[in-house]
C-alpha positions as CSV (number, residue, x, y, z in Angstrom):
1,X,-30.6,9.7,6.6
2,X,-29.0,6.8,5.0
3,X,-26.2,6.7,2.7
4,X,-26.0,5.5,-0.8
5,X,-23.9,2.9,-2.1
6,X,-22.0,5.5,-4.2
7,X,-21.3,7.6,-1.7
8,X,-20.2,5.1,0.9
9,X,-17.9,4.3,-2.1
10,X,-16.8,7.7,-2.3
11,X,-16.5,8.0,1.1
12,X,-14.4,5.0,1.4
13,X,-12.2,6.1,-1.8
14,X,-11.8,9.4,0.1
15,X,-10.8,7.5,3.7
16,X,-7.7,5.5,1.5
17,X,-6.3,8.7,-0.3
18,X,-6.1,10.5,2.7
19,X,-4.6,7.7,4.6
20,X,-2.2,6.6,1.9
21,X,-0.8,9.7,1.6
22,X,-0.6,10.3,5.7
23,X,1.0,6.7,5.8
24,X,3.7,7.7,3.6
25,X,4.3,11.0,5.3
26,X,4.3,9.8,8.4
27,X,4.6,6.3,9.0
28,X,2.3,3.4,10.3
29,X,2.9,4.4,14.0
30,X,2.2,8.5,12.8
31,X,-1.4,8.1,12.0
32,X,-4.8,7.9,13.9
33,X,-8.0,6.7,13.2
34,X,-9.0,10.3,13.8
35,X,-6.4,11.6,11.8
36,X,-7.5,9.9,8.8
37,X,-11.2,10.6,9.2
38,X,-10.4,14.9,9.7
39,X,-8.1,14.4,6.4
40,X,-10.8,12.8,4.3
41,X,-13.4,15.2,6.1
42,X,-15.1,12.8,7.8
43,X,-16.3,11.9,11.3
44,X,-14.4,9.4,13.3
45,X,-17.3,8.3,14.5
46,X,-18.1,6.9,11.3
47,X,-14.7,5.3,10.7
48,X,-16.1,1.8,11.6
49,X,-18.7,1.4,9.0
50,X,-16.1,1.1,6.5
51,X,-13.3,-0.4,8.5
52,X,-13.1,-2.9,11.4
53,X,-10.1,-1.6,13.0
54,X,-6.7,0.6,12.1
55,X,-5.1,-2.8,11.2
56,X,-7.9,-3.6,8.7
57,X,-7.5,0.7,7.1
58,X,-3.7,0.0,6.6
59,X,-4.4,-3.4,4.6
60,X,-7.0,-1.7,2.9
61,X,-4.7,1.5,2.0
62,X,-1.6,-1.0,1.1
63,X,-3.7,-2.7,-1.6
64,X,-5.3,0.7,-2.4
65,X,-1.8,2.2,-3.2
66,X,-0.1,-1.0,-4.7
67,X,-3.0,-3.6,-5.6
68,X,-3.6,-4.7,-9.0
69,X,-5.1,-1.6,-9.7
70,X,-3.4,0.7,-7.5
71,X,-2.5,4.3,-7.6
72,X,1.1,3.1,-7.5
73,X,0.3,0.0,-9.8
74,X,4.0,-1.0,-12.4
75,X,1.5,-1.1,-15.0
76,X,3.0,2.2,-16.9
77,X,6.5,1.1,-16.7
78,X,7.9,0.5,-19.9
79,X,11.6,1.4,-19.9
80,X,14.2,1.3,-16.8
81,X,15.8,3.7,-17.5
82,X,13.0,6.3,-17.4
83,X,11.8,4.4,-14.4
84,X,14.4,4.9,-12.6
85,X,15.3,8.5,-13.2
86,X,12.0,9.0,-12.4
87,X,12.0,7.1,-9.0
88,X,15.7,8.0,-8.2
89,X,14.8,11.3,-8.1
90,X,14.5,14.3,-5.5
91,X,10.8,15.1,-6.4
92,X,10.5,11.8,-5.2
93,X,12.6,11.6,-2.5
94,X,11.3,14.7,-1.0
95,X,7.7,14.1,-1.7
96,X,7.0,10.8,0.6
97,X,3.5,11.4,0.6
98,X,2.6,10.6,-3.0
99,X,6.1,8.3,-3.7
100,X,6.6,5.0,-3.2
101,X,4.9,3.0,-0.1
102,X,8.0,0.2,0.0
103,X,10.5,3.2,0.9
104,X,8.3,5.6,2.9
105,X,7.2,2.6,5.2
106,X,8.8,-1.1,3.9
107,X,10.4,-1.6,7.2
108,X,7.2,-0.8,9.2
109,X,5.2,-3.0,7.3
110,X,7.7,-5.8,7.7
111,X,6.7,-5.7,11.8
112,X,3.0,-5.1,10.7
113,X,0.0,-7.6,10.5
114,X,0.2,-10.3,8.2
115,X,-2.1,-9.3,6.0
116,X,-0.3,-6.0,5.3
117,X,2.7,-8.2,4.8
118,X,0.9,-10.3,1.8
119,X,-0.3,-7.2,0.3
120,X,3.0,-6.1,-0.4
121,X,4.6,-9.4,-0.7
122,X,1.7,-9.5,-3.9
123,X,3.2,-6.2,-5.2
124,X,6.7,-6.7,-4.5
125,X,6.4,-10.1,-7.2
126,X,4.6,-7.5,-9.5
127,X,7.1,-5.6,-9.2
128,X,9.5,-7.9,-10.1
129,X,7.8,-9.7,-13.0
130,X,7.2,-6.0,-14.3
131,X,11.1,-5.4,-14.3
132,X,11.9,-8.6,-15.8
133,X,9.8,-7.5,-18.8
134,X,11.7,-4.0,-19.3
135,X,15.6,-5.2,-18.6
136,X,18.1,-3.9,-21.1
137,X,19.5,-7.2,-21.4
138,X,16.5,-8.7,-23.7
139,X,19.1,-12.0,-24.4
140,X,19.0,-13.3,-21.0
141,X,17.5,-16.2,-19.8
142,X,14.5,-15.6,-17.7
143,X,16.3,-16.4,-14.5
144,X,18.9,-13.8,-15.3
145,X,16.5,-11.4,-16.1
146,X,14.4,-11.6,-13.0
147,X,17.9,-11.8,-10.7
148,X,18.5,-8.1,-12.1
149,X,15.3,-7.2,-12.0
150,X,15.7,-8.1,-7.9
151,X,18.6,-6.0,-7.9
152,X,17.4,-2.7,-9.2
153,X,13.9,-2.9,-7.6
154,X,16.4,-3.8,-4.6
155,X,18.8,-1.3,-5.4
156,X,16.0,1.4,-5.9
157,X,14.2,1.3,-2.8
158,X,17.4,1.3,-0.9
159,X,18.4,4.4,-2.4
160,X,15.5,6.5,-1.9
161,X,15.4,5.1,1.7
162,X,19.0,6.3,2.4
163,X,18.4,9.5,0.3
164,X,15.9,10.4,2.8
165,X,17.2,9.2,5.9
166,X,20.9,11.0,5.5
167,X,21.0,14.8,6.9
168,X,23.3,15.7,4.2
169,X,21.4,17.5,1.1
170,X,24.9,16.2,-0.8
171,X,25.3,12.6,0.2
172,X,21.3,12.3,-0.5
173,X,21.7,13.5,-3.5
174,X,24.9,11.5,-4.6
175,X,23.3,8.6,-3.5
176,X,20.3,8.7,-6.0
177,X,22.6,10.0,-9.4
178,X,25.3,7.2,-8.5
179,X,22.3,4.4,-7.8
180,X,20.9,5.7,-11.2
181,X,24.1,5.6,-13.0
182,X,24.7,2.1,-11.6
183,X,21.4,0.8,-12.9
184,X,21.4,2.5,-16.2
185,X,25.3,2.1,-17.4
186,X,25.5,-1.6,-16.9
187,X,26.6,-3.5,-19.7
188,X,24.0,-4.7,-22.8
């Protein structure tokens, strides 16, 4: 029986959710082809009439979680500091799978396949152009604007990578609300 172009689409829709949610969760090296497949109920077998290998699904689930269009797209940011509760927070520190791809797996992706790489390089400048936008300090020259913007997209990440790696519930938590605070009490 063959399939129709919607549901192949479907299909494929179904074969990224799952696996951007498992790739946060569990990192690059924690997933399987077959993994994936069971997740978005699926065959394996049929894994390779939508992708040509596990290098090809990650690209494909990187610029399905941060493309232009995303799930994770900047394009609802519109203040910092709400942003940045919002990210520096434990729901989203203890919820990898449907957070933030550059925390859950940056460093992976930085020993990952080039094309991986450019997909987040891509987002990472959205990112930053986003930030640039929404900076409290509306007077500054563009350059300034975009070095802070660096900062707390830098600053932000970090955090929530720390918060989760840390065994201590206390120092997790200090090191979100004292990342936020440094973010959000800067000078005007």
């Amino acid at each position: 029986m063959k399939v129709s172009r919607q549901q192949v689409a479907e299909n494929r829709s179904q074969i990224l959710d799952a696996a951007a949610r498992m790739i946060r969760e569990e990192g690059l090296n924690g997933i399987s082809v077959a993994k994936v497949m069971q997740a978005a109920g699926l065959t394996h077998g049929g894994f390779y009439g939508y992708f040509g290998s596990k290098d090809d699904l990650v690209t494909a689930t990187l610029d399905h979680i941060h493309g232009v269009n995303g799930t994770n797209s900047s394009a609802d940011i519109t203040n910092l500091a709400d942003y940045a509760t919002e990210y520096l927070s434990r729901t989203h520190r203890d919820n990898p799978g449907q957070g933030c791809a550059f925390a859950a797996i940056g460093c992976e992706v930085g020993r990952s396949s080039a094309d991986s790489r450019a997909v987040l390089t891509d987002a990472t400048r959205r990112q930053i152009e986003k930030l640039s936008t929404i900076t409290d300090n509306k007077t500054a020259e563009p350059a300034e604007r975009r070095r802070e913007a660096i900062g707390n997209w830098s600053a932000m990440v970090g955090a929530v990578m720390l918060a989760r790696l840390v065994d201590d519930t206390e120092l997790s938590d200090e090191i979100l609300n004292e990342t936020l605070h440094w973010i959000t009490s800067k000078p005007k």
